[in-house]
C-alpha positions as CSV (number, residue, x, y, z in Angstrom):
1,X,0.0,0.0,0.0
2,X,2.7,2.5,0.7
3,X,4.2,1.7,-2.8
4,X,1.0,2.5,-4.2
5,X,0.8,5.9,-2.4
6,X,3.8,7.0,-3.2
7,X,3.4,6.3,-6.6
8,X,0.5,8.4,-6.7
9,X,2.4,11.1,-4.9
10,X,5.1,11.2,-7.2
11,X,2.8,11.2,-10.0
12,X,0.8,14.4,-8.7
13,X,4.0,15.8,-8.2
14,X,4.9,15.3,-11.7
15,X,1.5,16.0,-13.1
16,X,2.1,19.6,-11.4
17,X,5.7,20.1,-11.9
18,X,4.9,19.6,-15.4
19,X,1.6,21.9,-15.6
20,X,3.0,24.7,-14.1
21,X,6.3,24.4,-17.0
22,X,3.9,24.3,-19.6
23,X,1.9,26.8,-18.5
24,X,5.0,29.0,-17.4
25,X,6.1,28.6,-21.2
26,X,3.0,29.5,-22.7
27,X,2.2,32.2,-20.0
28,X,5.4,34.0,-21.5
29,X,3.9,34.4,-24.6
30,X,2.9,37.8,-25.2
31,X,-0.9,38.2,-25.6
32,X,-1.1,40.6,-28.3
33,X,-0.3,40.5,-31.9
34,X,1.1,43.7,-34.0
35,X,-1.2,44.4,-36.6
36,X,-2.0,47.6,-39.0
37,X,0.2,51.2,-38.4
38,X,-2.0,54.2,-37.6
39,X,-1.0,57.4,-38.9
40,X,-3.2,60.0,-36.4
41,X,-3.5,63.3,-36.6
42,X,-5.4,65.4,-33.7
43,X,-6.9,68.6,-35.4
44,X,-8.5,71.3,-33.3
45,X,-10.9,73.3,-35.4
46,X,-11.2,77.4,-34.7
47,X,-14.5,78.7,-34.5
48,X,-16.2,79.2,-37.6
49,X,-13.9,76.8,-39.6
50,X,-16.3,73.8,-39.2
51,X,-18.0,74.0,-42.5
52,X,-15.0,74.8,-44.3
53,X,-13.0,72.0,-42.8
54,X,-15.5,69.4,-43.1
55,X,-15.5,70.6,-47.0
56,X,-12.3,70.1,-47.4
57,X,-12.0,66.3,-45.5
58,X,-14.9,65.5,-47.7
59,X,-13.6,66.5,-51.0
60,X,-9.8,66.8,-51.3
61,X,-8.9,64.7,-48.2
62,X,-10.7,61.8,-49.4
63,X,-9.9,61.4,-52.5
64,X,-6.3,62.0,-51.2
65,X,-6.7,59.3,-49.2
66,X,-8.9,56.8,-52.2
67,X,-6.0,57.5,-54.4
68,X,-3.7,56.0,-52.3
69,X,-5.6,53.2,-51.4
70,X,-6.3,52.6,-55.7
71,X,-2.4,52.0,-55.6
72,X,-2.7,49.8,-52.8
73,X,-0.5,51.8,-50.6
74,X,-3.5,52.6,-47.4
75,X,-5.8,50.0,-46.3
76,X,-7.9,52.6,-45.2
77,X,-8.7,55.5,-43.4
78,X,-11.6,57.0,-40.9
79,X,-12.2,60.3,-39.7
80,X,-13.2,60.2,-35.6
81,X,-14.9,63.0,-34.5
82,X,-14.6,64.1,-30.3
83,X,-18.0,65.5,-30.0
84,X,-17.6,67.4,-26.7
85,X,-14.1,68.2,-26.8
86,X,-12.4,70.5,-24.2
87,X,-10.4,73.5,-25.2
88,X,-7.2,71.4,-25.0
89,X,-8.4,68.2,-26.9
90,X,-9.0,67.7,-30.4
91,X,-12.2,67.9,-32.4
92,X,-11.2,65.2,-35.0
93,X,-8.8,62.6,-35.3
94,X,-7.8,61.9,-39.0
95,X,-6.6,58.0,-38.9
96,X,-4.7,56.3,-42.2
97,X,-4.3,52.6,-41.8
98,X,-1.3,51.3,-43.5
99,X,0.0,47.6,-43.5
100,X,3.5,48.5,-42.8
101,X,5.4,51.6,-42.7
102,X,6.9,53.0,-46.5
103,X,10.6,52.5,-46.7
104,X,12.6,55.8,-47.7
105,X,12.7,55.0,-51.1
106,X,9.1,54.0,-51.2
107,X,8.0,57.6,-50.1
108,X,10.3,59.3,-52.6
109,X,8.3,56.9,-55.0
110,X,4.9,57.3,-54.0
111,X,5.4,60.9,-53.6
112,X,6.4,61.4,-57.5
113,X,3.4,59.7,-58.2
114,X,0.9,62.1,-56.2
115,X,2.7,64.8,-57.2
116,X,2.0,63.8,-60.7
117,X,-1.6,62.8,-60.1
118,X,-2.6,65.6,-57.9
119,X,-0.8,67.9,-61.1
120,X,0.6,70.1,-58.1
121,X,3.9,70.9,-56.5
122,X,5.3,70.7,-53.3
123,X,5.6,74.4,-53.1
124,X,1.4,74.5,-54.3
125,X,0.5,71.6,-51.3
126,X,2.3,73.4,-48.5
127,X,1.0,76.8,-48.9
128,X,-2.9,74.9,-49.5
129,X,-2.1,73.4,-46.1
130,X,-0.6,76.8,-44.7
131,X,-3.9,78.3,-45.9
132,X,-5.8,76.0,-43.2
133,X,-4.4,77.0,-40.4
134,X,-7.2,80.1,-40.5
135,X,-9.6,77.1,-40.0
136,X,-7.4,74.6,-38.1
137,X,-4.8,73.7,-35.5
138,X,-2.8,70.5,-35.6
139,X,-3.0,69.3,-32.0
140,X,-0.8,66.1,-32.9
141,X,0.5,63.4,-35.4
142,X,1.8,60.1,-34.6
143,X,1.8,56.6,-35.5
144,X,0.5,53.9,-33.8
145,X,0.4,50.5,-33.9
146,X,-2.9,48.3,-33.6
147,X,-2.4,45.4,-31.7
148,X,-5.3,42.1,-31.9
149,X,-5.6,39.8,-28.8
150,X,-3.9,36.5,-29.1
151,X,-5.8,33.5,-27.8
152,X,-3.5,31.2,-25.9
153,X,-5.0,28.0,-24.1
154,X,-2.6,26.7,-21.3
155,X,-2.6,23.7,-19.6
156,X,-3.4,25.1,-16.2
157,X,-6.3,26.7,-17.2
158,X,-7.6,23.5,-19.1
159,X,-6.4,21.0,-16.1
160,X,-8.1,23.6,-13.7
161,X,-11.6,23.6,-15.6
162,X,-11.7,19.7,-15.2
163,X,-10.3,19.6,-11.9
164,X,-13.7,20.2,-10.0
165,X,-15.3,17.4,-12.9
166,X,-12.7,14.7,-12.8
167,X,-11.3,12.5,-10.3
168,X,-7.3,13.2,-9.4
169,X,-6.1,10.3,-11.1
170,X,-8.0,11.2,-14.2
171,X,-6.1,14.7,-14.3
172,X,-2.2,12.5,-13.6
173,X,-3.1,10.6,-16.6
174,X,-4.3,13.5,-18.5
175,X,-1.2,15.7,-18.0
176,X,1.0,12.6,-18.1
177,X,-0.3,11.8,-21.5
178,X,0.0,16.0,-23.0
């Protein structure tokens, strides 16, 4: 009989010893998973600019914005509004969703190209956006990255749901045999 029980000790033992290794291993996994880049940019509107603003996201921004994502180089775009912003928080947030960030090169590229589609200059584009600042303040641009919850099933959590269901040596032979 005391063979028996410690056999059954040392099996617990083991059962747990190995458990808590698995589960320390895939407990070190991080839970989250890079996904797109957001380019944002925080714009405080002046009053009186609303109108004018709004005018210009719905015409030139968008199709800013479609063009880009014709050459596949967005994935998308949204325009998120902060309805009762305070006087130091923006009023919209302009978001562009990229899959990865463009490589030097890539921007020089892309940059021709809208240049040559947009049948502007630099020169022409910065004094356009110049001229908004009588409607608009640029409270802030970053990028940031969306991350996506990875499910990870560990063994402790599985052993422990069928702990209160299953008899001990049920749960041995279970982790002996994972």
């Amino acid at each position: 009989m005391r063979n028996v029980t410690s056999f059954w000790t040392g099996a617990v033992c083991a059962a747990l010893l190995s458990m808590g290794s698995v589960g320390s291993a895939l407990a070190d996994e991080y839970p989250l998973v890079a996904g797109d880049f957001w380019d944002l940019s925080a714009i405080k509107i002046k009053d009186g600019g609303d109108l004018a603003y709004a005018t210009f996201i719905a015409n030139e921004w968008r199709a800013d914005q479609e063009f880009a994502k014709s050459k596949g180089w967005i994935k998308g775009y949204h325009v998120l509004s902060n309805t009762w912003s305070r006087h130091d928080e923006a009023d919209l947030y302009l978001i562009v969703v990229y899959e990865k960030i463009p490589t030097s090169a890539e921007s020089e590229a892309r940059s021709d190209e809208y240049l040559a589609w947009k049948k502007k200059t630099n020169a022409q584009l910065s004094k356009e956006s110049g001229n908004r600042v009588e409607i608009r303040e640029l409270f802030g641009h970053c990028w940031r990255t969306k991350y996506t919850v990875a499910f990870v099933v560990s063994l402790q959590i599985y052993a422990a749901a069928f702990a209160s269901t299953r008899p001990m040596w049920q749960l041995v032979l279970l982790a002996w045999a994972l």
